[in-house]
N, CA, C and O atoms as a Maestro MAE file, in Angstrom:
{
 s_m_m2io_version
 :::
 2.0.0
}

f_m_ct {
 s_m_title
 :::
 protein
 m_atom[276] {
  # First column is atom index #
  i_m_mmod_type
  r_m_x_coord
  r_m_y_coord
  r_m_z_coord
  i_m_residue_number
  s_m_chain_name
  s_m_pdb_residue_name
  s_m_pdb_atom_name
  i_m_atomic_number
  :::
  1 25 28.482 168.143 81.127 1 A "UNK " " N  " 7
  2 3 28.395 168.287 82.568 1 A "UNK " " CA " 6
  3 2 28.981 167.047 83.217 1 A "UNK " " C  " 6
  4 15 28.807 165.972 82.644 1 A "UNK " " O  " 8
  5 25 29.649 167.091 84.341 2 A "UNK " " N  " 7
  6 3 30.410 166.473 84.724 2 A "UNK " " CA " 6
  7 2 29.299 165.608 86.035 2 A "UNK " " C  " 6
  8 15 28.502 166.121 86.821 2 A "UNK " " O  " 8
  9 25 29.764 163.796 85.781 3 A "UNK " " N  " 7
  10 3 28.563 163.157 87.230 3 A "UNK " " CA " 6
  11 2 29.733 162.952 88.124 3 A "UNK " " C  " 6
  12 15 30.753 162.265 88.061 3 A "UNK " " O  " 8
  13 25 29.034 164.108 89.302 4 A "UNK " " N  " 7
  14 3 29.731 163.946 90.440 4 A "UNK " " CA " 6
  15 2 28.186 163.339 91.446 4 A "UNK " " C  " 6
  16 15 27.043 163.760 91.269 4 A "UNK " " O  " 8
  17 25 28.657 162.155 92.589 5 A "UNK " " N  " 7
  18 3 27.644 161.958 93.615 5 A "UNK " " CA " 6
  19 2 27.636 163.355 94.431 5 A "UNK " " C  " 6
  20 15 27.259 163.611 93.288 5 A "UNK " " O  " 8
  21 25 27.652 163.997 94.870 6 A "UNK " " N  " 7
  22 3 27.810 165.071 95.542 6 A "UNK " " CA " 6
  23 2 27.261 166.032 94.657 6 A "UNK " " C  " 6
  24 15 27.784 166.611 93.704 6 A "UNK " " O  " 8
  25 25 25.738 166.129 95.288 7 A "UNK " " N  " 7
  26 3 25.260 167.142 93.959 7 A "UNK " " CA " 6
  27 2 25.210 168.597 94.386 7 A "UNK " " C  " 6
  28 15 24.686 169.524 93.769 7 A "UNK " " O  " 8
  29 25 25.881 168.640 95.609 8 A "UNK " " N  " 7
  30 3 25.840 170.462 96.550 8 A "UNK " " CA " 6
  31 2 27.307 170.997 96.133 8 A "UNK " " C  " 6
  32 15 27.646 172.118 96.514 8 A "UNK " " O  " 8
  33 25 28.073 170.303 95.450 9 A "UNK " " N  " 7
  34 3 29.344 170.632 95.006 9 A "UNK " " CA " 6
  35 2 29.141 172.212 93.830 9 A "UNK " " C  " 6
  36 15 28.405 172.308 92.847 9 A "UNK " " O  " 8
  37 25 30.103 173.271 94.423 10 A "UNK " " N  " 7
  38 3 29.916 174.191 93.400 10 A "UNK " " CA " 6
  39 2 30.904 174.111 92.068 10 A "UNK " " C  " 6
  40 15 32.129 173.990 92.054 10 A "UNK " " O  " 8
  41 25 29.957 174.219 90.924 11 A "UNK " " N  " 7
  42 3 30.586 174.233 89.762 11 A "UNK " " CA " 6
  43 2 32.059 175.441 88.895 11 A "UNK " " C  " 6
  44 15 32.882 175.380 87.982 11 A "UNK " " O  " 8
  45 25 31.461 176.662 90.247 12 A "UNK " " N  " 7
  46 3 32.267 177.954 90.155 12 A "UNK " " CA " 6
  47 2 32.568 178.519 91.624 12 A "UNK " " C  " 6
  48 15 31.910 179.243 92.372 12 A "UNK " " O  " 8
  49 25 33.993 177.821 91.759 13 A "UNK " " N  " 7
  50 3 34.393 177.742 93.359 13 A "UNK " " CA " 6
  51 2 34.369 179.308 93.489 13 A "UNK " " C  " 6
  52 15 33.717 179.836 94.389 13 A "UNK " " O  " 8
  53 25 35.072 180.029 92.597 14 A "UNK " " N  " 7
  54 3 35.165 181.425 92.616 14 A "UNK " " CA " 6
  55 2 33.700 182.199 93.464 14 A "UNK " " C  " 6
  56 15 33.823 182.901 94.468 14 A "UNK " " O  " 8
  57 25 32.341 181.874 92.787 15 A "UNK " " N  " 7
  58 3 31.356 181.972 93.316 15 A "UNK " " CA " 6
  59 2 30.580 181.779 94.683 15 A "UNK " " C  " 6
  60 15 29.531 182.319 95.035 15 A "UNK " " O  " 8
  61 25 31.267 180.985 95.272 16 A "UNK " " N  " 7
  62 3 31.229 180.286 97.092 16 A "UNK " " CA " 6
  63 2 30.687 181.531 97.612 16 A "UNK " " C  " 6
  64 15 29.656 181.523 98.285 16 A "UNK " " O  " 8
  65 25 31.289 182.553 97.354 17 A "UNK " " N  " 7
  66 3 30.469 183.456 98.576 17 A "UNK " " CA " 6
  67 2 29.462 184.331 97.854 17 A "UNK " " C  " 6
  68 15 28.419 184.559 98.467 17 A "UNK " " O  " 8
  69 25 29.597 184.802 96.774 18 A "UNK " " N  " 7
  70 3 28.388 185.659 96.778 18 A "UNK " " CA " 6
  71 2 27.091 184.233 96.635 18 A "UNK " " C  " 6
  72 15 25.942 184.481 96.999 18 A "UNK " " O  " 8
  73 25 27.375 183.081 96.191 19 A "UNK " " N  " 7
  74 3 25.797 181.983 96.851 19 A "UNK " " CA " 6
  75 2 25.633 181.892 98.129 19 A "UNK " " C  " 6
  76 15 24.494 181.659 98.534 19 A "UNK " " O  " 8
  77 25 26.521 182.021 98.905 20 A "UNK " " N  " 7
  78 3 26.263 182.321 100.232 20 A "UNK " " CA " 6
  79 2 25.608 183.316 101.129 20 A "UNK " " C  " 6
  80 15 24.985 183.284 102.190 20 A "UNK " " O  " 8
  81 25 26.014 184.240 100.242 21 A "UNK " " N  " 7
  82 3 25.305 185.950 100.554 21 A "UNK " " CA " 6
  83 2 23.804 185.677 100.131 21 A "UNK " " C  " 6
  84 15 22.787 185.759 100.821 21 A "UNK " " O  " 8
  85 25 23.949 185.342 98.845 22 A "UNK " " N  " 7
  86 3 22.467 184.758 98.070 22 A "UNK " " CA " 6
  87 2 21.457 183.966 99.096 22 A "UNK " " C  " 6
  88 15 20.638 184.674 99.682 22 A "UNK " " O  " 8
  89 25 21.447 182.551 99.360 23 A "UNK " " N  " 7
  90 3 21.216 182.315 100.117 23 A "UNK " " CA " 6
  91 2 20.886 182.805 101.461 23 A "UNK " " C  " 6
  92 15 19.752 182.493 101.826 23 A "UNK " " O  " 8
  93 25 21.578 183.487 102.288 24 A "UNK " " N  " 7
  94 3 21.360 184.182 103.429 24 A "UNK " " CA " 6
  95 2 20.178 185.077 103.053 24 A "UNK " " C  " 6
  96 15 19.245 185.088 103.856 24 A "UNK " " O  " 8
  97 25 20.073 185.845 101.927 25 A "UNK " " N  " 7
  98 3 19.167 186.705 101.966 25 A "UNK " " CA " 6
  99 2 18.069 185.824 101.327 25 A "UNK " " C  " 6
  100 15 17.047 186.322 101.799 25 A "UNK " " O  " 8
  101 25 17.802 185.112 100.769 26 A "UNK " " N  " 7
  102 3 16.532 184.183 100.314 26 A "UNK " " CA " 6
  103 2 16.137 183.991 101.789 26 A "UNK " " C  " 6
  104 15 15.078 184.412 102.254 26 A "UNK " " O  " 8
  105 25 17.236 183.204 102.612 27 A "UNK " " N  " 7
  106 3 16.071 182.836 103.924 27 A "UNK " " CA " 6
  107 2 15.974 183.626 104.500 27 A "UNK " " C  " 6
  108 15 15.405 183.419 105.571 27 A "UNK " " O  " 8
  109 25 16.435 185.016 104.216 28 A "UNK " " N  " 7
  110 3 15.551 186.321 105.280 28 A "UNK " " CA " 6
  111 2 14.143 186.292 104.731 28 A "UNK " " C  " 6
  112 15 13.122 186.018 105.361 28 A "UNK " " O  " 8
  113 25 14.292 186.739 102.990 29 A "UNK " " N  " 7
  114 3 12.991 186.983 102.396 29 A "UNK " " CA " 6
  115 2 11.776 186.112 103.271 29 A "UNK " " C  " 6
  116 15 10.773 186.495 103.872 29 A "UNK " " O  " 8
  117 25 12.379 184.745 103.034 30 A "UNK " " N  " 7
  118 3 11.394 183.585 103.592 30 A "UNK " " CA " 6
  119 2 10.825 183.550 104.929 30 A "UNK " " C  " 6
  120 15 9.951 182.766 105.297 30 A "UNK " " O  " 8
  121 25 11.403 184.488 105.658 31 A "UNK " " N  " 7
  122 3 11.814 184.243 107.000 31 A "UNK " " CA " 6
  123 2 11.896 182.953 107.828 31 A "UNK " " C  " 6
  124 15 11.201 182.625 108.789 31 A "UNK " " O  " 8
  125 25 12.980 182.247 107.192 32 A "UNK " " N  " 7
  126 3 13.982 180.913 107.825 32 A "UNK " " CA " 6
  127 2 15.106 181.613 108.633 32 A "UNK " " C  " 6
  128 15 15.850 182.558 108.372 32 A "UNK " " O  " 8
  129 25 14.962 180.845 109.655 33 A "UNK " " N  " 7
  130 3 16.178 182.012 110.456 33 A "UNK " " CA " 6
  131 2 17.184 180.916 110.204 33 A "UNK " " C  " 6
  132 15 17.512 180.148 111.108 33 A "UNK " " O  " 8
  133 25 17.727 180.829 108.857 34 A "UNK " " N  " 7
  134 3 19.223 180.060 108.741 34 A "UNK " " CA " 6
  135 2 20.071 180.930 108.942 34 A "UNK " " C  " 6
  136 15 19.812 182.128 108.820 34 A "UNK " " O  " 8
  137 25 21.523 180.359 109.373 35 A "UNK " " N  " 7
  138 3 22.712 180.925 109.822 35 A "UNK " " CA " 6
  139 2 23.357 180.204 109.160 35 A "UNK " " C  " 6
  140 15 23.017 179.318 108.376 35 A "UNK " " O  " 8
  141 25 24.849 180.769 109.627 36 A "UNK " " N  " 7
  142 3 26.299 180.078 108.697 36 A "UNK " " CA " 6
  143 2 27.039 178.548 109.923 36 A "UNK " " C  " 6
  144 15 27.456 178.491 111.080 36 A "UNK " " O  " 8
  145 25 26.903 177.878 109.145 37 A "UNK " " N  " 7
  146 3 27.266 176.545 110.033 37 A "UNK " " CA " 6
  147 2 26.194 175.574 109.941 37 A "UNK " " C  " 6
  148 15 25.770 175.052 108.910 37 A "UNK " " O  " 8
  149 25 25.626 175.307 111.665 38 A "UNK " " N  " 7
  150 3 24.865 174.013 111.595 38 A "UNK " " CA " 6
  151 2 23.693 174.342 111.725 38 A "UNK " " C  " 6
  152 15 23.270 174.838 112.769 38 A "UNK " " O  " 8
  153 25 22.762 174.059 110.392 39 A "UNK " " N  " 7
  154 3 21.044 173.967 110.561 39 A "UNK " " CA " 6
  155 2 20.141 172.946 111.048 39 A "UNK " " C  " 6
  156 15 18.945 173.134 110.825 39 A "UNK " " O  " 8
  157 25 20.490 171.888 111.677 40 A "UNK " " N  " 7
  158 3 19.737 171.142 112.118 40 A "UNK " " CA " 6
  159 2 18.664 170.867 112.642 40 A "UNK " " C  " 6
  160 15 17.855 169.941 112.594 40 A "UNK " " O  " 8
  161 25 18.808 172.107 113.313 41 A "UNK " " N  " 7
  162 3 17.530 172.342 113.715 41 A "UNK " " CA " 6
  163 2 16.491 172.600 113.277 41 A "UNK " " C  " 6
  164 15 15.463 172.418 113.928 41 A "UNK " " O  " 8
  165 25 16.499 173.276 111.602 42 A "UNK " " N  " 7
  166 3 15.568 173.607 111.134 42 A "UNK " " CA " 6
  167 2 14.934 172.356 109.922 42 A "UNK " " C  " 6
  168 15 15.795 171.715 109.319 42 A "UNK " " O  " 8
  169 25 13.570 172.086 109.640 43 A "UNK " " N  " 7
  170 3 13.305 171.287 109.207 43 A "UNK " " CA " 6
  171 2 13.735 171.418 107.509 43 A "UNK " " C  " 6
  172 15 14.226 172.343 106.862 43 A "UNK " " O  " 8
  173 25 13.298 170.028 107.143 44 A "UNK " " N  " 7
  174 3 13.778 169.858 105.460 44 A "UNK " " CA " 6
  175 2 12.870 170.624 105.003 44 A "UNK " " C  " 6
  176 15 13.305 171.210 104.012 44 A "UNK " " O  " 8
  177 25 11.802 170.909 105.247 45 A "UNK " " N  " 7
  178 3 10.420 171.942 104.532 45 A "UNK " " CA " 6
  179 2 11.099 173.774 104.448 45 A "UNK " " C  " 6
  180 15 10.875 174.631 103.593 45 A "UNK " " O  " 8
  181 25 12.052 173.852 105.836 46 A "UNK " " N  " 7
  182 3 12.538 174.350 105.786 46 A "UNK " " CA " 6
  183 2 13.607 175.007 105.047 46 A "UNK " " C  " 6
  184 15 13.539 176.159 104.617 46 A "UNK " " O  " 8
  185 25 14.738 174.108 104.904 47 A "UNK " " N  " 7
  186 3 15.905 174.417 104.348 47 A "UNK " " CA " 6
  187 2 15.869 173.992 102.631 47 A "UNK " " C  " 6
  188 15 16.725 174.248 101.784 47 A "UNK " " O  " 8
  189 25 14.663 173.312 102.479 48 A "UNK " " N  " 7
  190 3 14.200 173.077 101.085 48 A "UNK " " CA " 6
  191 2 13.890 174.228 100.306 48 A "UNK " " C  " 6
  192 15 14.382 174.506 99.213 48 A "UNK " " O  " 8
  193 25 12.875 175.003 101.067 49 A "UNK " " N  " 7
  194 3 12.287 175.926 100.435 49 A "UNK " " CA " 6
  195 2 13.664 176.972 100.130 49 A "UNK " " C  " 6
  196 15 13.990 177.076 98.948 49 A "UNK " " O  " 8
  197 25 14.337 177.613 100.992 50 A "UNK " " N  " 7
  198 3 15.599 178.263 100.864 50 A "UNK " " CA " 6
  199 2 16.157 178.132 99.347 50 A "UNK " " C  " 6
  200 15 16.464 179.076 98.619 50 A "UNK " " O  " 8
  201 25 16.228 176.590 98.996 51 A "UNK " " N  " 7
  202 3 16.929 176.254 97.783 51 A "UNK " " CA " 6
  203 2 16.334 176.036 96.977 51 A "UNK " " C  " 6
  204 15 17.006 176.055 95.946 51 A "UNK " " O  " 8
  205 25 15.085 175.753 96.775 52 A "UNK " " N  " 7
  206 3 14.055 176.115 96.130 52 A "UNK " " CA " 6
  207 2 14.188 177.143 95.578 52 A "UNK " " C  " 6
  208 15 14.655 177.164 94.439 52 A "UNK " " O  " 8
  209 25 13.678 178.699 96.462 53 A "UNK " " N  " 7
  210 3 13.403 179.918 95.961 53 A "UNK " " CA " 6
  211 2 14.921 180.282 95.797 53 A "UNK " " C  " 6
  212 15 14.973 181.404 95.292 53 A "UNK " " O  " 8
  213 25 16.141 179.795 96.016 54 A "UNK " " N  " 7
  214 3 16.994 180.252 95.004 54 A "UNK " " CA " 6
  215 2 17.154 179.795 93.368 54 A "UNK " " C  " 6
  216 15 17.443 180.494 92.397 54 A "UNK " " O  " 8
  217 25 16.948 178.807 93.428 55 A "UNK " " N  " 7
  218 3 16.918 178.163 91.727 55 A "UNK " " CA " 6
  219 2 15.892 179.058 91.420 55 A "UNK " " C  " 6
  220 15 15.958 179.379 90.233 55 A "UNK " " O  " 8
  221 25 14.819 179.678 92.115 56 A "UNK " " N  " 7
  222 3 13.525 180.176 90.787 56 A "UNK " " CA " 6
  223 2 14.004 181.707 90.509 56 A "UNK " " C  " 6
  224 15 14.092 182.228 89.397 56 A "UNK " " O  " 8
  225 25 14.268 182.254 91.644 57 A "UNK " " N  " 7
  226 3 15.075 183.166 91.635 57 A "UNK " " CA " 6
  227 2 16.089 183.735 90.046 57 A "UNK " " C  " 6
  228 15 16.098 184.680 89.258 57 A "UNK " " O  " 8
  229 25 17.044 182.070 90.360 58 A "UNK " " N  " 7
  230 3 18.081 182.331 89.662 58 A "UNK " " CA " 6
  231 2 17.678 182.390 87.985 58 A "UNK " " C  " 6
  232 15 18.148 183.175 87.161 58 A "UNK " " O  " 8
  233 25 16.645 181.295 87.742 59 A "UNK " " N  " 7
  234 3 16.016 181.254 86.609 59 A "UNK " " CA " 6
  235 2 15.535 182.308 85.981 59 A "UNK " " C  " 6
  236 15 15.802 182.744 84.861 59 A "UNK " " O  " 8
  237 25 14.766 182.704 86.833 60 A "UNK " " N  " 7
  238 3 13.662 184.318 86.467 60 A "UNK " " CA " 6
  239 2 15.331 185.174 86.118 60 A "UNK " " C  " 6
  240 15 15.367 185.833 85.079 60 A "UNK " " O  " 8
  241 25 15.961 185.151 86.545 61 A "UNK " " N  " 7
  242 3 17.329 185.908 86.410 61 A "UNK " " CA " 6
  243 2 17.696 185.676 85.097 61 A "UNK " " C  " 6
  244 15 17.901 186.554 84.259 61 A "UNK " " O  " 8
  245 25 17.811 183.951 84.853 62 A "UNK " " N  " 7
  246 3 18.228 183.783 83.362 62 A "UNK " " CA " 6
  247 2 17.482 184.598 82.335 62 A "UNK " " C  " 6
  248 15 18.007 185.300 81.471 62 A "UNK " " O  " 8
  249 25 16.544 184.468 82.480 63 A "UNK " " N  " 7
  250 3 15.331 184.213 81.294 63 A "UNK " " CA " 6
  251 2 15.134 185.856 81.361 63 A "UNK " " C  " 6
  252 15 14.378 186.316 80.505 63 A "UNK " " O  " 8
  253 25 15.614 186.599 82.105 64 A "UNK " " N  " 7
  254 3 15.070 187.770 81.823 64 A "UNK " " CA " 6
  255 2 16.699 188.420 81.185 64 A "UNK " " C  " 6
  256 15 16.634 189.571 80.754 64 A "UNK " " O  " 8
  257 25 17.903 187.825 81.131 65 A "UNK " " N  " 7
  258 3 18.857 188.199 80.209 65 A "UNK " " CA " 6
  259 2 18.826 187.485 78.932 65 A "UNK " " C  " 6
  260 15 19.613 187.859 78.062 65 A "UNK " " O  " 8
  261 25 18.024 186.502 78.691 66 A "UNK " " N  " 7
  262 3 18.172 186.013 77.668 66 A "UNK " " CA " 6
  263 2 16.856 186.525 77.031 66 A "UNK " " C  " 6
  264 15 16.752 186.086 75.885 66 A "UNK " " O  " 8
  265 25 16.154 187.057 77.282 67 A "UNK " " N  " 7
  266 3 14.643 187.384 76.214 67 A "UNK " " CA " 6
  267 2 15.277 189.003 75.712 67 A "UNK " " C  " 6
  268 15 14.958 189.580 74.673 67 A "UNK " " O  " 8
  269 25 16.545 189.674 77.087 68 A "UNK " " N  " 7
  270 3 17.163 190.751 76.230 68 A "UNK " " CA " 6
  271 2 17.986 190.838 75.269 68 A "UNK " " C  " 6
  272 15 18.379 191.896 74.779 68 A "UNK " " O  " 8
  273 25 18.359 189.541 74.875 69 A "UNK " " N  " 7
  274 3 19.818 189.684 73.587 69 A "UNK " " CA " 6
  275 2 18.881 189.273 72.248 69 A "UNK " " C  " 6
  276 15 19.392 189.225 71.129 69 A "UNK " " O  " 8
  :::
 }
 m_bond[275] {
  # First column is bond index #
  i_m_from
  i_m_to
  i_m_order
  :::
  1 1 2 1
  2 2 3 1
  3 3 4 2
  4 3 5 1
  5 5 6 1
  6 6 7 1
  7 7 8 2
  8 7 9 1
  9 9 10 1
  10 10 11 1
  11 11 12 2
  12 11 13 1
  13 13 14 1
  14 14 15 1
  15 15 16 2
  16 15 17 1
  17 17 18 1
  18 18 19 1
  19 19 20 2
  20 19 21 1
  21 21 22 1
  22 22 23 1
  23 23 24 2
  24 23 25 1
  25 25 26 1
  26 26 27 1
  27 27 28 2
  28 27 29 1
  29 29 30 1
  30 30 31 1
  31 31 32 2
  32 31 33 1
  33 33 34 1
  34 34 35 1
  35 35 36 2
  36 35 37 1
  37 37 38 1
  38 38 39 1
  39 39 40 2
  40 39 41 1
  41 41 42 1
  42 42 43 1
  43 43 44 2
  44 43 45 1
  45 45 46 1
  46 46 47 1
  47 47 48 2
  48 47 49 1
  49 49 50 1
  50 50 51 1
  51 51 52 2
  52 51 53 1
  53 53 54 1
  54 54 55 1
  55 55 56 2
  56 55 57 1
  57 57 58 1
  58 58 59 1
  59 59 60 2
  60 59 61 1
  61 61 62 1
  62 62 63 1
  63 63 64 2
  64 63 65 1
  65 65 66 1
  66 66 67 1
  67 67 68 2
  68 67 69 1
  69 69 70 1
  70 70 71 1
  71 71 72 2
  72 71 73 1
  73 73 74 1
  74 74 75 1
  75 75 76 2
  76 75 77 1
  77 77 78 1
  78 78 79 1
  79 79 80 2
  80 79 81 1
  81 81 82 1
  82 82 83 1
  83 83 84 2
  84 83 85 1
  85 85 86 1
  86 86 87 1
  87 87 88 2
  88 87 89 1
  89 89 90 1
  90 90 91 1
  91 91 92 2
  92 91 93 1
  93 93 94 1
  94 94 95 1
  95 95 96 2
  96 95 97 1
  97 97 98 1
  98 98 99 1
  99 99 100 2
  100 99 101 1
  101 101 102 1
  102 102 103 1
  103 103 104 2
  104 103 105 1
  105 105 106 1
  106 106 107 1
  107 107 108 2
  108 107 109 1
  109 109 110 1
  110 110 111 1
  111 111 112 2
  112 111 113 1
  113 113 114 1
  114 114 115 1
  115 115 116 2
  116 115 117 1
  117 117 118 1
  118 118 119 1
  119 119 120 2
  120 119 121 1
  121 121 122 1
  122 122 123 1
  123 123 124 2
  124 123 125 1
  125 125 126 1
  126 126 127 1
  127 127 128 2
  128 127 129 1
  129 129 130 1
  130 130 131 1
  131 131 132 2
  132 131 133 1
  133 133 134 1
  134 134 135 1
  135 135 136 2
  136 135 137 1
  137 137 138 1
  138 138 139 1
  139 139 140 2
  140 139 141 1
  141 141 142 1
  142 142 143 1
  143 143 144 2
  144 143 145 1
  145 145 146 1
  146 146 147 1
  147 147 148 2
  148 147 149 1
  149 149 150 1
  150 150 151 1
  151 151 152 2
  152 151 153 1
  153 153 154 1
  154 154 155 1
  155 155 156 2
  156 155 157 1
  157 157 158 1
  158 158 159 1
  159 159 160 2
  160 159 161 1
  161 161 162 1
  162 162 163 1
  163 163 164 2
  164 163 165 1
  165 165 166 1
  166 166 167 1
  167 167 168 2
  168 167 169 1
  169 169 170 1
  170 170 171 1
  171 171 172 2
  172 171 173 1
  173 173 174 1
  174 174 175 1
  175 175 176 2
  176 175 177 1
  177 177 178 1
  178 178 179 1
  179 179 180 2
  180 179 181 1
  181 181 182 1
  182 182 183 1
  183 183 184 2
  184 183 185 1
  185 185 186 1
  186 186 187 1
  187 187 188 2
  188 187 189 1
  189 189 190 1
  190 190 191 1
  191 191 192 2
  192 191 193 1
  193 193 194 1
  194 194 195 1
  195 195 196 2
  196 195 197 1
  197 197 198 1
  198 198 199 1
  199 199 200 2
  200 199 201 1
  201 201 202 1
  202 202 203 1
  203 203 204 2
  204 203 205 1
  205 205 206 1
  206 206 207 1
  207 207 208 2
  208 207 209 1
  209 209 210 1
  210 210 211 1
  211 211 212 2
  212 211 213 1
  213 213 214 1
  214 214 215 1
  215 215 216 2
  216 215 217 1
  217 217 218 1
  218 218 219 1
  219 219 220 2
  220 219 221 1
  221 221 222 1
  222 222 223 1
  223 223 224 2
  224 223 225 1
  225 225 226 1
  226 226 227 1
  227 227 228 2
  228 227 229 1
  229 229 230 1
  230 230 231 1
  231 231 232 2
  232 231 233 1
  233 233 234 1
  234 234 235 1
  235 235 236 2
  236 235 237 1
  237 237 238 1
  238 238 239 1
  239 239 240 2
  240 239 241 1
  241 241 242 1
  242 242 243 1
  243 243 244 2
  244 243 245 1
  245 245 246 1
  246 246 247 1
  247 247 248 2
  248 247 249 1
  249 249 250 1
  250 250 251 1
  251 251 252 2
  252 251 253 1
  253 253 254 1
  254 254 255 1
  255 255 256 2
  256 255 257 1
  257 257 258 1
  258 258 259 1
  259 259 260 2
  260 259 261 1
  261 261 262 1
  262 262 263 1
  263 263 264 2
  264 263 265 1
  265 265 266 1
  266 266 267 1
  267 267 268 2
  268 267 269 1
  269 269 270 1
  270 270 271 1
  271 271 272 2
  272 271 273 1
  273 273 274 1
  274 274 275 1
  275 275 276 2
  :::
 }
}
């Protein structure tokens, strides 16, 4: 794995939008009213949790293709 300072950098540029789509719908689930652009307004408890429940998300995702092979 490669140390970049910039740890929001995507590893699979190809991917940019469906994490975006991803995202958008995590903070519906959550109900965070994030949008595309500037969140400032919304707090770090806020926009934390968003990225939060995508990593657990994504995990539970792993782990349930890998307990199938």
């Amino acid at each position: 794995m490669s140390t970049n300072k910039n740890s929001n950098r995507i590893e699979v540029p190809e991917a940019k939008q469906a994490l975006d789509q991803f995202k958008m719908e995590v903070a519906d689930e959550l109900g965070v009213p994030l949008t595309n652009g500037y969140n400032g307004n919304l707090t770090s408890y806020q926009n934390g949790s968003v990225g939060g429940y995508m990593v657990k998300k994504m995990i539970e995702k792993q782990e349930k293709e890998m307990s199938n092979k």
